[in-house]
mmCIF file of the N, C-alpha and C atoms, coordinates in Angstrom:
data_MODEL
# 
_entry.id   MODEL 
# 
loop_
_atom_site.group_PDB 
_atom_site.id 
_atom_site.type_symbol 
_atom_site.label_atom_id 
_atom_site.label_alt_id 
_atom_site.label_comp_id 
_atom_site.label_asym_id 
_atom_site.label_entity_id 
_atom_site.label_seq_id 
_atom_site.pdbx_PDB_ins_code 
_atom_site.Cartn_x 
_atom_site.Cartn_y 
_atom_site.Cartn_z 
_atom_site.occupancy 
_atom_site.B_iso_or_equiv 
_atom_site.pdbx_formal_charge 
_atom_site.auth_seq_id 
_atom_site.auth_comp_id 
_atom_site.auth_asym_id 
_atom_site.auth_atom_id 
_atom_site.pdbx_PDB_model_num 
ATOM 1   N N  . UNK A 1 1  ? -2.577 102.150 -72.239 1.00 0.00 ? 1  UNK A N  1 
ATOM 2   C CA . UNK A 1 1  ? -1.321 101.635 -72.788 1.00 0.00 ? 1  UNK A CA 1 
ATOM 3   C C  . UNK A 1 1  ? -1.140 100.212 -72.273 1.00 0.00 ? 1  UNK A C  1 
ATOM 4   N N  . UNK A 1 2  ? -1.043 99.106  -73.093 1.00 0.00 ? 2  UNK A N  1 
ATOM 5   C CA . UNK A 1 2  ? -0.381 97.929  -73.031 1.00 0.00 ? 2  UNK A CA 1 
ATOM 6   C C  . UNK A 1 2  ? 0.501  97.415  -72.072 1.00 0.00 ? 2  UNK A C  1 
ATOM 7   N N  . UNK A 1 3  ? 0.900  96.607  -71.483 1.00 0.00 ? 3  UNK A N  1 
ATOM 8   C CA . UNK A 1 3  ? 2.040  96.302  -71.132 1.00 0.00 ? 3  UNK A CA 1 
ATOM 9   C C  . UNK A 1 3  ? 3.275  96.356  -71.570 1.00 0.00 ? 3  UNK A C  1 
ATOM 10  N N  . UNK A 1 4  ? 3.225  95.929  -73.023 1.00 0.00 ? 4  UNK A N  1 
ATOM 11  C CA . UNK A 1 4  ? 3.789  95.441  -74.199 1.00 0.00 ? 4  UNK A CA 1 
ATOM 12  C C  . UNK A 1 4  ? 4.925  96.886  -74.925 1.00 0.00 ? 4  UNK A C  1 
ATOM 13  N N  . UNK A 1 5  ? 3.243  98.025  -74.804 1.00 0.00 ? 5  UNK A N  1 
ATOM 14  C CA . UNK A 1 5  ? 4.015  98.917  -75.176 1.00 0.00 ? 5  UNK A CA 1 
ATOM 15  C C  . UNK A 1 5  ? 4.451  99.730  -74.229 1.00 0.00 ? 5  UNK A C  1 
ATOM 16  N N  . UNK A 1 6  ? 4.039  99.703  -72.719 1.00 0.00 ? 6  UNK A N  1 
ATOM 17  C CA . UNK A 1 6  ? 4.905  100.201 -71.659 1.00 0.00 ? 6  UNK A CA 1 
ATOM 18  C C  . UNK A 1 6  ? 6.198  100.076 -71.100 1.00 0.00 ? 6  UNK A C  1 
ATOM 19  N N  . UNK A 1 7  ? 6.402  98.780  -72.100 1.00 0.00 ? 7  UNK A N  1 
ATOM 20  C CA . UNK A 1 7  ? 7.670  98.027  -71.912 1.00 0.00 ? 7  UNK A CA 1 
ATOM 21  C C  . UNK A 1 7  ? 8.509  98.587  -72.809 1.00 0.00 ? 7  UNK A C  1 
ATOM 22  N N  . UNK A 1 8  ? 8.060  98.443  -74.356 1.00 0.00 ? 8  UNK A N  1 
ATOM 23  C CA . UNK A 1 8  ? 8.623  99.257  -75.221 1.00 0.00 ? 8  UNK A CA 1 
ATOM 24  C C  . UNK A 1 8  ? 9.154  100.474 -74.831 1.00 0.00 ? 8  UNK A C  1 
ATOM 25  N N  . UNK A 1 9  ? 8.166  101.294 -74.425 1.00 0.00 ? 9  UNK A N  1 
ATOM 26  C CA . UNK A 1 9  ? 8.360  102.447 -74.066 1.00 0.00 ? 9  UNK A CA 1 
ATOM 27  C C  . UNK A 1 9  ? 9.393  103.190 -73.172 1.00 0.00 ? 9  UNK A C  1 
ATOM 28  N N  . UNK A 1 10 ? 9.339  102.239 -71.888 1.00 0.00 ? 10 UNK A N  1 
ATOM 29  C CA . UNK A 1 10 ? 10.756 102.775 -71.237 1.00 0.00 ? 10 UNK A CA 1 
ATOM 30  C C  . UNK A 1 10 ? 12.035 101.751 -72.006 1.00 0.00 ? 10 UNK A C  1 
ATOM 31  N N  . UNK A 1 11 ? 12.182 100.917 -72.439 1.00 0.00 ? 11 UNK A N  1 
ATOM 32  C CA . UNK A 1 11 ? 13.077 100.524 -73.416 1.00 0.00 ? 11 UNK A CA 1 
ATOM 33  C C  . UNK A 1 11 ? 13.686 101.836 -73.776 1.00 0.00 ? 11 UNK A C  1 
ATOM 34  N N  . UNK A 1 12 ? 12.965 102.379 -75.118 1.00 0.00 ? 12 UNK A N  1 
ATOM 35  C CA . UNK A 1 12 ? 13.410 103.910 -75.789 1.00 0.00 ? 12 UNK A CA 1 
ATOM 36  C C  . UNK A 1 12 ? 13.807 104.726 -74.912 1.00 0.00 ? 12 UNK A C  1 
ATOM 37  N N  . UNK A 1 13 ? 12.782 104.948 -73.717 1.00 0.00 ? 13 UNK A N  1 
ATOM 38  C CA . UNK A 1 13 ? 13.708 105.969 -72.743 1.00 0.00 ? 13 UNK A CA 1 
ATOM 39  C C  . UNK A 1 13 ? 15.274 105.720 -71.596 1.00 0.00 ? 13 UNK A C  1 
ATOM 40  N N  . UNK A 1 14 ? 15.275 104.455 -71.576 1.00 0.00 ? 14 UNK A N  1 
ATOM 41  C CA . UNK A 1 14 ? 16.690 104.194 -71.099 1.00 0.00 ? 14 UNK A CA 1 
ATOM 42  C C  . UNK A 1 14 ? 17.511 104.171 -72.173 1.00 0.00 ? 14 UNK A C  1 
ATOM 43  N N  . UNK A 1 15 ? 17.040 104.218 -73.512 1.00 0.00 ? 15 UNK A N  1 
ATOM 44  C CA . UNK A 1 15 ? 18.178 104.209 -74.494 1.00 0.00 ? 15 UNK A CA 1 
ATOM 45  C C  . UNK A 1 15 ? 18.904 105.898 -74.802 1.00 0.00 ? 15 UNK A C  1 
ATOM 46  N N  . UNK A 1 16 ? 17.445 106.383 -74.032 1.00 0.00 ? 16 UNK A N  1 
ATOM 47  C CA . UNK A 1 16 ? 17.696 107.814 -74.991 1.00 0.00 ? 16 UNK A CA 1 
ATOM 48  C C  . UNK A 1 16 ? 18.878 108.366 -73.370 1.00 0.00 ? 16 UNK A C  1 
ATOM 49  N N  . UNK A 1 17 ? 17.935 108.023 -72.248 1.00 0.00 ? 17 UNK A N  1 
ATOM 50  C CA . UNK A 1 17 ? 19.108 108.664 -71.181 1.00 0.00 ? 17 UNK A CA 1 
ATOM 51  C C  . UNK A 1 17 ? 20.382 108.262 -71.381 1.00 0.00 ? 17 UNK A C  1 
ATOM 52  N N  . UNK A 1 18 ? 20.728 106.718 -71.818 1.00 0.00 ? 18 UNK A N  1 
ATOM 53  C CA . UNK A 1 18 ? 22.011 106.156 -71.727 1.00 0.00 ? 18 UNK A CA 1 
ATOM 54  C C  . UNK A 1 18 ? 23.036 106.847 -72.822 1.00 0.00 ? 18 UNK A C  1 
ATOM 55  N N  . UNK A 1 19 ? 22.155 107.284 -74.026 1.00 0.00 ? 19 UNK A N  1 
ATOM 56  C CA . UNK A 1 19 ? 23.033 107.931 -74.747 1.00 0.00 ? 19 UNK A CA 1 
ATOM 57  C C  . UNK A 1 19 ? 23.230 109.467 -74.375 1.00 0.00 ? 19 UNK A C  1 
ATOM 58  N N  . UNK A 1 20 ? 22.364 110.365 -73.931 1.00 0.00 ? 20 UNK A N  1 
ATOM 59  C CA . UNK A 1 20 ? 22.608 111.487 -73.226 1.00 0.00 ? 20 UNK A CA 1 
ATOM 60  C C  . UNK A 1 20 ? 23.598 111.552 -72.192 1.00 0.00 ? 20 UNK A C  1 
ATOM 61  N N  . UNK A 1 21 ? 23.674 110.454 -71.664 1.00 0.00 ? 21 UNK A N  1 
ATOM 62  C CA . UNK A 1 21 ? 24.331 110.186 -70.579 1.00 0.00 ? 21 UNK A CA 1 
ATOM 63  C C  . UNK A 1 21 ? 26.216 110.233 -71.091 1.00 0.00 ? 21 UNK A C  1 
ATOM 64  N N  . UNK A 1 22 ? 26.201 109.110 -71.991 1.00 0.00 ? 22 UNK A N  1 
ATOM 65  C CA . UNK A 1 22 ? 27.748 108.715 -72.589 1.00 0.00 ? 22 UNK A CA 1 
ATOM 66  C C  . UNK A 1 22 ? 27.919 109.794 -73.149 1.00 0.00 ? 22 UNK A C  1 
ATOM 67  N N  . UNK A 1 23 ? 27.319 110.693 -74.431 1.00 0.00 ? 23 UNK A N  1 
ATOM 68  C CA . UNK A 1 23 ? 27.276 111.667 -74.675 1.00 0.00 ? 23 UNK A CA 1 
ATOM 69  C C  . UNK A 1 23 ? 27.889 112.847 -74.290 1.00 0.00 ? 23 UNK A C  1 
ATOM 70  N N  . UNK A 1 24 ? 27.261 112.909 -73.081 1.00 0.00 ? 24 UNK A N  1 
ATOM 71  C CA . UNK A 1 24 ? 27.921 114.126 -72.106 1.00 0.00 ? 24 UNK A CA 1 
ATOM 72  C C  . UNK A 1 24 ? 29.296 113.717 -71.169 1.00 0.00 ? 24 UNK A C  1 
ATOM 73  N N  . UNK A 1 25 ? 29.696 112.882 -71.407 1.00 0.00 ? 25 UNK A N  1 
ATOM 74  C CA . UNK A 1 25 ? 30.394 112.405 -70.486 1.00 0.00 ? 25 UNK A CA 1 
ATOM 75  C C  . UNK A 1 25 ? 31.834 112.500 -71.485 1.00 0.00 ? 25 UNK A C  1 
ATOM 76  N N  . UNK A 1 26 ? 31.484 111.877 -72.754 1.00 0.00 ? 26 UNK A N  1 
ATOM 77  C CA . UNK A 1 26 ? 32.566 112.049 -73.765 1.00 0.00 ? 26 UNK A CA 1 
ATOM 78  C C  . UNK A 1 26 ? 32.570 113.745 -74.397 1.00 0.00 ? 26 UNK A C  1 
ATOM 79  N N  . UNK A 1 27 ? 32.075 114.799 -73.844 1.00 0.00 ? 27 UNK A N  1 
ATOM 80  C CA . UNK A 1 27 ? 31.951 116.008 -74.198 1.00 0.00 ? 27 UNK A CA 1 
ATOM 81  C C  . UNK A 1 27 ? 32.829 115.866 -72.926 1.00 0.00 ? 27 UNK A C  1 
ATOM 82  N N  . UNK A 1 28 ? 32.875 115.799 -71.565 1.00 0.00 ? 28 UNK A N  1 
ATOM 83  C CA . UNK A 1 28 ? 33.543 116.050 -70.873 1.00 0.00 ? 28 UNK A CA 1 
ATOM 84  C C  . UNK A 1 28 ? 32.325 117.028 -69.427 1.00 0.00 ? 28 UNK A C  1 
ATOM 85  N N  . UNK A 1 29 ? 31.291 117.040 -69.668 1.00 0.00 ? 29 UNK A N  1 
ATOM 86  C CA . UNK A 1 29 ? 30.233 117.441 -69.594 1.00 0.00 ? 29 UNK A CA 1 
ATOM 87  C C  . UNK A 1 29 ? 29.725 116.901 -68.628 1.00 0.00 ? 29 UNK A C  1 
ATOM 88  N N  . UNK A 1 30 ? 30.206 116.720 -67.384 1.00 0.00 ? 30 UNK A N  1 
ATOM 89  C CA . UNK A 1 30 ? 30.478 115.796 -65.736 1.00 0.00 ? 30 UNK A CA 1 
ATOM 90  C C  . UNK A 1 30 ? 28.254 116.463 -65.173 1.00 0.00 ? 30 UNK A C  1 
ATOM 91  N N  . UNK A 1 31 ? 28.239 117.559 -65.097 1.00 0.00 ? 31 UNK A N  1 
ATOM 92  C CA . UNK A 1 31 ? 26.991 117.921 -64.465 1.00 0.00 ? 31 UNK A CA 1 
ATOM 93  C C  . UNK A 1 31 ? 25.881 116.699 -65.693 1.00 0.00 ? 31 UNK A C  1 
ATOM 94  N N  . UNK A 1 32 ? 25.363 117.425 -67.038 1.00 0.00 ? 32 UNK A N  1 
ATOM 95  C CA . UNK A 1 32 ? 24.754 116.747 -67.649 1.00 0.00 ? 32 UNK A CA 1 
ATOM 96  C C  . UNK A 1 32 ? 24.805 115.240 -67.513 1.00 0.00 ? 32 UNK A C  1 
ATOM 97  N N  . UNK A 1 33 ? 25.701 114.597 -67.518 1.00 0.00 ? 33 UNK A N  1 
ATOM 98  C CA . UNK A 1 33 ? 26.165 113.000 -67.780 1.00 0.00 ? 33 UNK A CA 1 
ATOM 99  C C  . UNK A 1 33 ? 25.640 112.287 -66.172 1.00 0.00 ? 33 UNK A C  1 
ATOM 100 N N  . UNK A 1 34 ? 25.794 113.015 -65.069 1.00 0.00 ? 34 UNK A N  1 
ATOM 101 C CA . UNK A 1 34 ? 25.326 112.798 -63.690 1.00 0.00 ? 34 UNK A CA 1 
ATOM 102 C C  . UNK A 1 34 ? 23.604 112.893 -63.451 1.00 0.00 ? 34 UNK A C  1 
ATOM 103 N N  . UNK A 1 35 ? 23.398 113.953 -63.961 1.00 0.00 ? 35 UNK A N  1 
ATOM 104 C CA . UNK A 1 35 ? 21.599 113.747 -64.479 1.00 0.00 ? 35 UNK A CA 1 
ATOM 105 C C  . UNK A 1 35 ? 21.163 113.275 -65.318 1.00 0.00 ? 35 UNK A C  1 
ATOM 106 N N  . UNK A 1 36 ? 21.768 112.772 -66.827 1.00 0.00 ? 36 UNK A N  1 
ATOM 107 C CA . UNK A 1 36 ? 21.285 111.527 -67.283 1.00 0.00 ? 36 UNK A CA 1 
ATOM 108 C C  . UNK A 1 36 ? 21.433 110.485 -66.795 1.00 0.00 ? 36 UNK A C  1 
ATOM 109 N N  . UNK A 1 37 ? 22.203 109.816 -65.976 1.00 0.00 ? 37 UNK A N  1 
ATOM 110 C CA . UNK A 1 37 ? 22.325 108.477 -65.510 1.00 0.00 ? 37 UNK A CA 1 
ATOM 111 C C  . UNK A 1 37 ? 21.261 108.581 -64.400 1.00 0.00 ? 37 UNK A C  1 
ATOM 112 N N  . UNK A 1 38 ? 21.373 109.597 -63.820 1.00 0.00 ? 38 UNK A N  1 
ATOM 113 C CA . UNK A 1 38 ? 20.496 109.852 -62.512 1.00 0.00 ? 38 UNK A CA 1 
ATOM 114 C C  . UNK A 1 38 ? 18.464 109.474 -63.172 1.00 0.00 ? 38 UNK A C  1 
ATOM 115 N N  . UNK A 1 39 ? 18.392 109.957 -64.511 1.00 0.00 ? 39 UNK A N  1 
ATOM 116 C CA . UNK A 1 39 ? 17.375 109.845 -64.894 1.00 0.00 ? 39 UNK A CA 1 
ATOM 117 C C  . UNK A 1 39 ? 17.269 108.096 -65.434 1.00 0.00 ? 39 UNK A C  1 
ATOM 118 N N  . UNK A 1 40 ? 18.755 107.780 -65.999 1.00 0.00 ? 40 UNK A N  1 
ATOM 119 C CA . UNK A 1 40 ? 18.452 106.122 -66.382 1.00 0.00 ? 40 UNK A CA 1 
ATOM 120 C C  . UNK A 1 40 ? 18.143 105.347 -65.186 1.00 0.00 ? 40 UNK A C  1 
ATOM 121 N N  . UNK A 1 41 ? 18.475 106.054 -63.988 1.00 0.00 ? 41 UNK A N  1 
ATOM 122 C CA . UNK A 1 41 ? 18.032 104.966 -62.857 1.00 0.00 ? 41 UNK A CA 1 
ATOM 123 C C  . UNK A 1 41 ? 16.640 105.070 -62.539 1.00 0.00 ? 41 UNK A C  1 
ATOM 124 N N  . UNK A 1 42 ? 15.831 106.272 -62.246 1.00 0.00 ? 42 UNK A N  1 
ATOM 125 C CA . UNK A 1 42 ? 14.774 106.336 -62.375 1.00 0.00 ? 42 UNK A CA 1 
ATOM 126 C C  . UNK A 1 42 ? 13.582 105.791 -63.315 1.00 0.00 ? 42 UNK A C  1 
ATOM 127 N N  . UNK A 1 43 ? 14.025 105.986 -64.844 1.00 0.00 ? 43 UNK A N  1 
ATOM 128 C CA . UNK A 1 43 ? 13.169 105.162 -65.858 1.00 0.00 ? 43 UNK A CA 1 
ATOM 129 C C  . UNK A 1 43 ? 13.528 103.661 -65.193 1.00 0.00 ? 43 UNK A C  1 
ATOM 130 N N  . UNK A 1 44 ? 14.546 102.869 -64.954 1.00 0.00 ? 44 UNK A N  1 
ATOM 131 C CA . UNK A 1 44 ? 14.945 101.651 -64.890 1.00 0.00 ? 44 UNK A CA 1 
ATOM 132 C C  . UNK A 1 44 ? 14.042 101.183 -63.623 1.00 0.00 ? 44 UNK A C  1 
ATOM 133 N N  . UNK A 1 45 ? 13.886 101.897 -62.132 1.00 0.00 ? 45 UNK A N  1 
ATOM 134 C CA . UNK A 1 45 ? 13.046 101.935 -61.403 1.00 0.00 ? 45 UNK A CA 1 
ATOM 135 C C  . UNK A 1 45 ? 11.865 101.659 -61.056 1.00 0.00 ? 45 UNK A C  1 
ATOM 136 N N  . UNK A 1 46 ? 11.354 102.350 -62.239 1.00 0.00 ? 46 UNK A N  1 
ATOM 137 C CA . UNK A 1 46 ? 9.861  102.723 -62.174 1.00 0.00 ? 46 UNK A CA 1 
ATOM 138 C C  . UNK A 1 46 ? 9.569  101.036 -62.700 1.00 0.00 ? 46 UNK A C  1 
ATOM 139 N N  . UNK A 1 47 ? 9.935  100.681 -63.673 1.00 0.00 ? 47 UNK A N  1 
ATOM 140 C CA . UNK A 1 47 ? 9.618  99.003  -63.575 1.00 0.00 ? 47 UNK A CA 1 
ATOM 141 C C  . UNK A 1 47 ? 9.433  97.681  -62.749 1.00 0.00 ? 47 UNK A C  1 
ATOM 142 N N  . UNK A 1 48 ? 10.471 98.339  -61.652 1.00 0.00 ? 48 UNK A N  1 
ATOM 143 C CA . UNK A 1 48 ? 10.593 97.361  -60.720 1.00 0.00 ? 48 UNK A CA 1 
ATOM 144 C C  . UNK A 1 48 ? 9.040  97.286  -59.763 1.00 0.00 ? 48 UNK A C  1 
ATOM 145 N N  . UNK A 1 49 ? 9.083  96.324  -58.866 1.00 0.00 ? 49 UNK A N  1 
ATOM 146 C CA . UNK A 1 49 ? 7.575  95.575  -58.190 1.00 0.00 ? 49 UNK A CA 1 
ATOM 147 C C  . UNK A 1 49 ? 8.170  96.837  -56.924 1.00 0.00 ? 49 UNK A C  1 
ATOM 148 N N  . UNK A 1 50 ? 6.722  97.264  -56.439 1.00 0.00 ? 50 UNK A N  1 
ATOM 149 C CA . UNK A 1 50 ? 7.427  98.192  -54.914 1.00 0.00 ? 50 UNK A CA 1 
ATOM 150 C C  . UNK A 1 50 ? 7.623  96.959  -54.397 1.00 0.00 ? 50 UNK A C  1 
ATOM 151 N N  . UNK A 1 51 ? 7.172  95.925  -54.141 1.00 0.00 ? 51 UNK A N  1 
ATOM 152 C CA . UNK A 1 51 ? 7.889  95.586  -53.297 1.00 0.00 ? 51 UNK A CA 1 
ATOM 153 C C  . UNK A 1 51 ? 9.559  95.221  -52.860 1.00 0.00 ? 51 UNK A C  1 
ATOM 154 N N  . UNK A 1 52 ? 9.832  94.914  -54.254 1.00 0.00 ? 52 UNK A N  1 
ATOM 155 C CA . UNK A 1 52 ? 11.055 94.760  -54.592 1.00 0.00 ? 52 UNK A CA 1 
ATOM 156 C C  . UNK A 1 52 ? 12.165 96.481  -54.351 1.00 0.00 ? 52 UNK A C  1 
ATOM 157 N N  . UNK A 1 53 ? 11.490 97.760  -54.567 1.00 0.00 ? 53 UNK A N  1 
ATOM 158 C CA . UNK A 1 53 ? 12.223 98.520  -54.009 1.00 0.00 ? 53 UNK A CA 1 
ATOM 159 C C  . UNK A 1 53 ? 11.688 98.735  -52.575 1.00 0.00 ? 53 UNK A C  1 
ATOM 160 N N  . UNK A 1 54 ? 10.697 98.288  -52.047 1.00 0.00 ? 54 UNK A N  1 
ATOM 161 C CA . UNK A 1 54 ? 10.534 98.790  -50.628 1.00 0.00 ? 54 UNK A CA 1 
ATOM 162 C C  . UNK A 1 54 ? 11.628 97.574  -49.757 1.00 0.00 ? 54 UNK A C  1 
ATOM 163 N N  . UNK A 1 55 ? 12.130 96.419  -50.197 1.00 0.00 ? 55 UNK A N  1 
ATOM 164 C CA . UNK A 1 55 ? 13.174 95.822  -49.815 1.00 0.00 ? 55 UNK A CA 1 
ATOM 165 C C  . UNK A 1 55 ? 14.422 96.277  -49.721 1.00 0.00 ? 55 UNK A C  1 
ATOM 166 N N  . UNK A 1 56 ? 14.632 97.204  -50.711 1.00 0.00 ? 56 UNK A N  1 
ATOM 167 C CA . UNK A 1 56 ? 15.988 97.655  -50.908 1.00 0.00 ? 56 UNK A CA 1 
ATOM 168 C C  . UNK A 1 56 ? 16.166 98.620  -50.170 1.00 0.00 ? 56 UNK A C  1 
ATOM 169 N N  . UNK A 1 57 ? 14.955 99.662  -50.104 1.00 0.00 ? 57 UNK A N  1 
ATOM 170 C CA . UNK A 1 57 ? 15.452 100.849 -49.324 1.00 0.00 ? 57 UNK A CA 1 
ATOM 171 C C  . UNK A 1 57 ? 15.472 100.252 -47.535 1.00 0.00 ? 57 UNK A C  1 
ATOM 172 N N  . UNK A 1 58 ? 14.874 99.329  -46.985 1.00 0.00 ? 58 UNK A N  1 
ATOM 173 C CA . UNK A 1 58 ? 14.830 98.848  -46.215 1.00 0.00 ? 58 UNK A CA 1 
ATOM 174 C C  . UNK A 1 58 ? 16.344 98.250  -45.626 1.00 0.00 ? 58 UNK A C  1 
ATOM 175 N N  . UNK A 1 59 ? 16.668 97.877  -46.601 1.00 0.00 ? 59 UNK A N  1 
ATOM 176 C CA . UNK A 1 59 ? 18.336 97.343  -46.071 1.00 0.00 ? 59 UNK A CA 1 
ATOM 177 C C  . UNK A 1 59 ? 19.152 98.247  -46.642 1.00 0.00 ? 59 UNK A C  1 
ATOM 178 N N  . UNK A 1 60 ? 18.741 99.887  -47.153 1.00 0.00 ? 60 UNK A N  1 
ATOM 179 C CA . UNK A 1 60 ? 20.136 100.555 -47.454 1.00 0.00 ? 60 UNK A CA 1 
ATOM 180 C C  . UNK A 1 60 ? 19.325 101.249 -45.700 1.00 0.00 ? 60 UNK A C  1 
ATOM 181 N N  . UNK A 1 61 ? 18.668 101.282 -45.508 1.00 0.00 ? 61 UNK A N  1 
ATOM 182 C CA . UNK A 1 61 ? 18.651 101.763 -44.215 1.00 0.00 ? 61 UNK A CA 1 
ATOM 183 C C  . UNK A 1 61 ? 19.013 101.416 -43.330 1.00 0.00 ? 61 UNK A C  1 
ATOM 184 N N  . UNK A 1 62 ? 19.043 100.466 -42.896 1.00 0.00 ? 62 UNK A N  1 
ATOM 185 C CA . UNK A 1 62 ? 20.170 99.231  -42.226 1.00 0.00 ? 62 UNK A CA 1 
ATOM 186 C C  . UNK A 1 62 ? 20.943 99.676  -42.319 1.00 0.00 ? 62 UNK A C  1 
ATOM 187 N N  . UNK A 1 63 ? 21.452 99.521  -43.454 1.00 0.00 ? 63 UNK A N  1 
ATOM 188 C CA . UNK A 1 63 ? 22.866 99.306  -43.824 1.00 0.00 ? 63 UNK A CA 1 
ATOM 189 C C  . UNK A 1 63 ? 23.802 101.160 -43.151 1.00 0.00 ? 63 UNK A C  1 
ATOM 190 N N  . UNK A 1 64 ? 23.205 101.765 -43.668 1.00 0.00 ? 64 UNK A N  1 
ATOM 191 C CA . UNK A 1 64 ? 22.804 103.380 -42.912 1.00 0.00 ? 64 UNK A CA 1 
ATOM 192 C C  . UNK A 1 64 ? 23.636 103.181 -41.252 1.00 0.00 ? 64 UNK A C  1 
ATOM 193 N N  . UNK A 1 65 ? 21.887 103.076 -40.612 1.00 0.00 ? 65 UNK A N  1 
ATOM 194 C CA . UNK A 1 65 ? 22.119 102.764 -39.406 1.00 0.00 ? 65 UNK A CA 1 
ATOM 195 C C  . UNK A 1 65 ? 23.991 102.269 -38.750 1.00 0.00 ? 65 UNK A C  1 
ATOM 196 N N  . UNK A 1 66 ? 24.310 100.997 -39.787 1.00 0.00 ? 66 UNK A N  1 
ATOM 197 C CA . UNK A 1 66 ? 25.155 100.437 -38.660 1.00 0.00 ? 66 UNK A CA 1 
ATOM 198 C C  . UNK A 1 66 ? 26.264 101.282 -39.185 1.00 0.00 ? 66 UNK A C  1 
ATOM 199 N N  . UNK A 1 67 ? 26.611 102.401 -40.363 1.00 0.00 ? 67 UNK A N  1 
ATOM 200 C CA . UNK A 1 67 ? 27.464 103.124 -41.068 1.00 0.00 ? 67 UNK A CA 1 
ATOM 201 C C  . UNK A 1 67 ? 27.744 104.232 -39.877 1.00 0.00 ? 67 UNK A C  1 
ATOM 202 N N  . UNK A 1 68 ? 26.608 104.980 -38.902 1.00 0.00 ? 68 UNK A N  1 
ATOM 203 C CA . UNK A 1 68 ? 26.405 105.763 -37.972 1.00 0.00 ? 68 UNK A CA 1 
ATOM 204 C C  . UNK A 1 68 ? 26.836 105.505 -36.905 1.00 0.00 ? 68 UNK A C  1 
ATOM 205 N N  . UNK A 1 69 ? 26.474 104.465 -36.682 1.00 0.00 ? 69 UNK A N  1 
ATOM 206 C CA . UNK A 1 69 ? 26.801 103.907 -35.293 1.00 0.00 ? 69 UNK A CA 1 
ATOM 207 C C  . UNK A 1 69 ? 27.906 103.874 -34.965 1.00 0.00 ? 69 UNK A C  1 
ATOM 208 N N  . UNK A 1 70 ? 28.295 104.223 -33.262 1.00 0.00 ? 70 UNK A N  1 
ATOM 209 C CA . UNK A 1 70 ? 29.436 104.723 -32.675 1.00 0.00 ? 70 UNK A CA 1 
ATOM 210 C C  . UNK A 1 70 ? 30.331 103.617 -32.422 1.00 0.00 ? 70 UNK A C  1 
ATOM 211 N N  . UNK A 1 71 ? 31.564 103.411 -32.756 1.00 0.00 ? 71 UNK A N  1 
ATOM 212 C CA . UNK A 1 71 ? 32.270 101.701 -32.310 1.00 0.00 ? 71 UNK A CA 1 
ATOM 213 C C  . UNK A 1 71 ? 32.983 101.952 -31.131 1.00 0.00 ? 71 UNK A C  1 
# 
């Protein structure tokens, strides 16, 4: 597969979670609408460079840490 059409590809699938997502949410449908978004973050994810998420989880861990810590 292409770049081109790998790109395409999760395109369609954040479209399809985002509407599963609103979908369930305007049903009133709180569980479903929480695992579609949960899945739009994941498709949205998987695009990103690791390095770019190994940064992030790096400073929500931080960020963690000083949330714990005793004042």
């Amino acid at each position: 597969m292409g770049a081109q059409n790998g790109k395409a590809l999760r395109a369609v699938r954040l479209e399809e979670a985002s509407t599963r997502a609103r979908q369930a949410e305007a049903e009133g449908d709180d569980a479903t609408a929480i695992a579609a978004w949960r899945d739009y973050r994941l498709i949205r994810d998987a695009g990103r460079s690791p390095e770019d998420l190994l940064a992030e989880g790096i400073a929500l861990s931080k960020m963690a840490d000083r949330l714990i810590e005793p004042r």
